[in-house]
SETOR-274695 format. One line per 3 residues: number of its first residue (from 1); their letters; for each residue x, y, z of C-alpha. Coordinates in Angstrom, 3 decimals, decimal comma. Layout:
<sites>
NUM	a	X/Y/Z ~ ...
</sites>
This chain:
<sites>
1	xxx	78,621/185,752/95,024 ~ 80,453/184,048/97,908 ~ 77,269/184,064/100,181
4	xxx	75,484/180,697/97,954 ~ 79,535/178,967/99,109 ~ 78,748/177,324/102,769
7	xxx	82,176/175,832/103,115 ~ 82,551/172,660/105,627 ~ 84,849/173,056/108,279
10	xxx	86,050/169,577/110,145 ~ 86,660/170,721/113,590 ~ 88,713/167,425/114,452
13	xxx	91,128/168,438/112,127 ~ 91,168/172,132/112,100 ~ 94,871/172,581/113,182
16	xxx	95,920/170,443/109,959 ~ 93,182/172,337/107,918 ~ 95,609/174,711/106,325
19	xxx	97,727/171,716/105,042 ~ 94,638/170,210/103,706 ~ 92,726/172,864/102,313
22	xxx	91,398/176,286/102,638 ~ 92,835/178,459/105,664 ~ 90,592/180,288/107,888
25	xxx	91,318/183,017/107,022 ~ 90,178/182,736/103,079 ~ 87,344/180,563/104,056
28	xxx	86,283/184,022/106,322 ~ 85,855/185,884/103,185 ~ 83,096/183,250/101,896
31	xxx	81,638/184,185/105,270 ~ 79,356/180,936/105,882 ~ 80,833/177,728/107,134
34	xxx	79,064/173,878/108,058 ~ 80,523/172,297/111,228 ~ 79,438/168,551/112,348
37	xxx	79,368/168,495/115,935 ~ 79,078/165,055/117,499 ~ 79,243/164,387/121,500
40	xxx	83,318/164,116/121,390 ~ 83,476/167,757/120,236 ~ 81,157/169,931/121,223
43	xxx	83,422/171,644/123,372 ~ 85,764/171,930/120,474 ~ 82,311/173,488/119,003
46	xxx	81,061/175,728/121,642 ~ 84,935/177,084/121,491 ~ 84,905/177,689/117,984
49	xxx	81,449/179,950/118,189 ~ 82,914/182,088/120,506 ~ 86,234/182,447/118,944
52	xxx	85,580/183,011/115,353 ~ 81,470/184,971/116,181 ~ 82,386/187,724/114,130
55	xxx	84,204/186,068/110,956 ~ 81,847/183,469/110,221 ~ 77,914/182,547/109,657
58	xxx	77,905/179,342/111,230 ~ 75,418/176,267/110,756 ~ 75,841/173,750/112,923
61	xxx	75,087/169,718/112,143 ~ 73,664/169,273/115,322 ~ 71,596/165,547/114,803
64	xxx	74,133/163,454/116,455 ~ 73,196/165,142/119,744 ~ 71,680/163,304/122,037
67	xxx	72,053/166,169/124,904 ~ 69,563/168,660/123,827 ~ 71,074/171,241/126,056
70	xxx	74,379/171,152/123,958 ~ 72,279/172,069/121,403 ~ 70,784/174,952/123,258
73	xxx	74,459/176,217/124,180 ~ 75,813/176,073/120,426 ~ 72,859/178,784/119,985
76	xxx	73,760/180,605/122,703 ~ 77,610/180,562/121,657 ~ 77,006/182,003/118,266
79	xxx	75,742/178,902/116,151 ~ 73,357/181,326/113,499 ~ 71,681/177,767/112,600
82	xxx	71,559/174,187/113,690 ~ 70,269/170,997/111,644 ~ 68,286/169,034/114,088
85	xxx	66,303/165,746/113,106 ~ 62,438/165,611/114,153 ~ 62,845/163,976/117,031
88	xxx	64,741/166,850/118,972 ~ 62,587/169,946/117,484 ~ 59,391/167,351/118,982
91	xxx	61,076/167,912/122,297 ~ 62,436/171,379/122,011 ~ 59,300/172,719/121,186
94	xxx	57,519/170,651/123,952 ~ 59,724/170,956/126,589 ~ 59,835/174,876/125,500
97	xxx	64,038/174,968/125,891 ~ 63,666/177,794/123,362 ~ 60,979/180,397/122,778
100	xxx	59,950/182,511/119,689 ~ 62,048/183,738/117,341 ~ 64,849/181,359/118,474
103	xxx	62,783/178,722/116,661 ~ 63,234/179,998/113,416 ~ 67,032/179,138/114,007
106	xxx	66,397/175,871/113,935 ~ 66,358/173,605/110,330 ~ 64,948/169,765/110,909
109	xxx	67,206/167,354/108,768 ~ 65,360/163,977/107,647 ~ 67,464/161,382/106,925
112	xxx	66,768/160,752/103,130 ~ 68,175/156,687/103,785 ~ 65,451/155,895/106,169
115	xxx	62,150/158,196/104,194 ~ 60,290/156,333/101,905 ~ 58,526/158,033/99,141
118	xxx	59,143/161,819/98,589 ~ 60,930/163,606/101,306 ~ 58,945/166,554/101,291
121	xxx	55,418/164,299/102,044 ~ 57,161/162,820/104,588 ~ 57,962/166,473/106,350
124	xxx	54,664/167,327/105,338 ~ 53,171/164,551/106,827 ~ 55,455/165,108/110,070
127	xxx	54,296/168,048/110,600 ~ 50,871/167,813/110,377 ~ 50,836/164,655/112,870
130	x	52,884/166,809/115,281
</sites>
């Protein structure tokens, strides 16, 4: 089944992509695609949601932003998921930049190098403290 295939997609080289690997177009029939998004191109991001909405189901790396609003716009663009770390869902959700069920787009990503002991305690344990 393609839909378990969530192909990654480097949006710094995309114009080279088809040189390098998979073409748009056959990545569109695995339907779900990974992008990184760091400060540098989140334009490149935001422009890539709205171009390719209806070909792909997009998750979106989002724990190199700093600017939680660029988060917020990814979502708004088309993004159907972003990884966040803890510390931007601990503001998101206190600040209240999104409501309801826009929360359940949202997946926290701990950082396995920096988590000592078992992962899942840890997020346990984050989440109860929270």
């Amino acid at each position: 089944m393609a839909e378990r295939f969530l192909v990654s997609v480097d949006l710094k080289n995309l114009r080279a992509s088809a040189d390098n690997g998979f073409e748009l177009k056959s990545i569109s029939y695995l339907n779900r695609v990974h992008v990184t998004v760091t400060p540098e191109i989140h334009q490149g991001a935001s422009s890539f949601l709205r171009k390719y909405f209806n070909h792909f189901v997009t998750y979106c790396d989002c724990t190199a932003l700093e600017n939680l609003d660029d988060i917020i716009s990814l979502l708004n663009c088309g993004a159907t998921k972003v990884f966040i770390a803890y510390w931007q869902l601990k503001v998101i959700v206190e600040d209240r930049l999104l409501t309801g069920q826009d929360l359940s787009r949202l997946i926290v990503s701990f950082d396995h190098s920096v988590c000592e002991g078992d992962p899942g305690a840890r997020a346990k344990e984050h989440s109860q403290q929270g």
